[in-house]
N, C-alpha and C positions, 0 to 999 in steps of 0.2 A: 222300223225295227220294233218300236213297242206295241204297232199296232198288231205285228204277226205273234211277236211273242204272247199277248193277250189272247188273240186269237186259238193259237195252238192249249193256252190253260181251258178255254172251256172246249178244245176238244179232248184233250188228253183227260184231264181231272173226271171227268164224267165215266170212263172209258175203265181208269183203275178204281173208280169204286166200283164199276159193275164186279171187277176180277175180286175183290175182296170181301162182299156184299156176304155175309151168310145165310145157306136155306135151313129152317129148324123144320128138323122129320121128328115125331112122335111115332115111335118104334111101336110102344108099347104101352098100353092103361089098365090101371087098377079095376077090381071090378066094380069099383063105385064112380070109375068114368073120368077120373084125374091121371094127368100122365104119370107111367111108370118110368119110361126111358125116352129118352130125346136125344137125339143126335143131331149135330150142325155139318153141314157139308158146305164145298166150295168150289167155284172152277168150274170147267167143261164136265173134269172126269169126276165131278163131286166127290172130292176126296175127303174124309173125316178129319174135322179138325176139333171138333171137342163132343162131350158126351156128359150127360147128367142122367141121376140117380134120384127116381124120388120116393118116399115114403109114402104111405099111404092115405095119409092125413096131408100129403101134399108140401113138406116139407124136403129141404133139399137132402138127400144122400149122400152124393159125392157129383162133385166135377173135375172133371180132366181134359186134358188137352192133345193132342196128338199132332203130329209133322210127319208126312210123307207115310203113313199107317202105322206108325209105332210111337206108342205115348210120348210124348214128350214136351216139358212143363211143369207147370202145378198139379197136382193133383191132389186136392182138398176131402178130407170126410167128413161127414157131421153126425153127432147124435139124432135124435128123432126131436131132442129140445133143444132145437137149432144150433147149441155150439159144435165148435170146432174138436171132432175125434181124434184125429190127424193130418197132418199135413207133409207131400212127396212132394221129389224132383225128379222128372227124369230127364234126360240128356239120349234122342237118338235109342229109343225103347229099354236105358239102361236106369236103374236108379243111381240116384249123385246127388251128393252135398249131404248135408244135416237133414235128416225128418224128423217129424218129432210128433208124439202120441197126448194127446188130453186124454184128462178123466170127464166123466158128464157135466162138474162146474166148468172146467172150462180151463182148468189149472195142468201145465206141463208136466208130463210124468215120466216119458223117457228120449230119450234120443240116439239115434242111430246114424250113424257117419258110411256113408257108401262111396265107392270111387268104382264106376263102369258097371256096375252091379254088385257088387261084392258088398260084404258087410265088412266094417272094417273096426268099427267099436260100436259096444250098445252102452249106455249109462240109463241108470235108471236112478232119476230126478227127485220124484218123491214116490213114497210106497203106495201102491194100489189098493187100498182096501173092500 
C-alpha cells in the first residue's frame, strides 16, 4: 500500500503543477522596449488569471487578479515611486470589503467600504493636499 500510494504522488504531483503552472504573455512594450502590459494565463483554455501594469521607467502600475474572466482579488496600484496608490478587492467581478487610497508617501487617505459593488461608505483619513 505505501509503495502505490508513493507511486501515485509522483504521478499525480507532476500532473497538478502542469494545471496550475502560469504562461506570462507581454501584451504590450513601451517604446523603449520594457513591458507595458503582461498578462498570465492558465489551463488548456488559458484563461486569465492576473494582469500587470507597468510604467515606463519599468516600475509596477498595478496588479490584479481575475477567476473565471472577471476580476477577482487584490487589486494593487502604485505610484510611478513605487509605493502603494491603492489597494481593491473584488469578489466574482464585484468590488467588496474595505479599499483604501494612499497619497505619494505612502500614507492612508481614504477608504471606501463596498458590498457586491455598491459604495456603501467613503471616509476620508487624512486630507489630500
Amino acid at each position: 500500500m505505501q509503495t502505490y500510494f508513493t507511486l501515485l504522488l509522483f504521478v499525480i504531483a507532476p500532473l497538478s503543477l502542469q494545471q496550475t503552472s502560469l504562461t506570462k504573455h507581454i501584451v504590450r512594450k513601451h517604446d523603449n522596449g520594457k513591458p507595458y502590459v503582461v498578462v498570465y494565463t492558465k489551463g488548456k483554455g488559458q484563461d486569465r488569471v492576473k494582469e500587470e501594469l507597468y510604467y515606463p521607467n519599468g516600475q509596477l502600475d498595478y496588479v490584479g487578479h481575475y477567476q473565471r474572466g472577471v476580476e477577482h482579488g487584490e487589486w494593487i496600484y502604485y505610484w510611478e515611486n513605487g509605493h502603494v496608490k491603492s489597494w481593491e478587492f473584488y469578489e466574482n467581478g464585484f468590488e467588496e470589503g474595505t479599499h483604501y487610497d494612499y497619497d505619494k508617501n505612502g500614507r492612508k487617505v481614504k477608504e471606501y467600504r463596498y458590498r457586491r459593488g455598491v459604495l456603501l461608505k467613503e471616509t476620508e483619513l487624512i486630507s489630500q493636499r
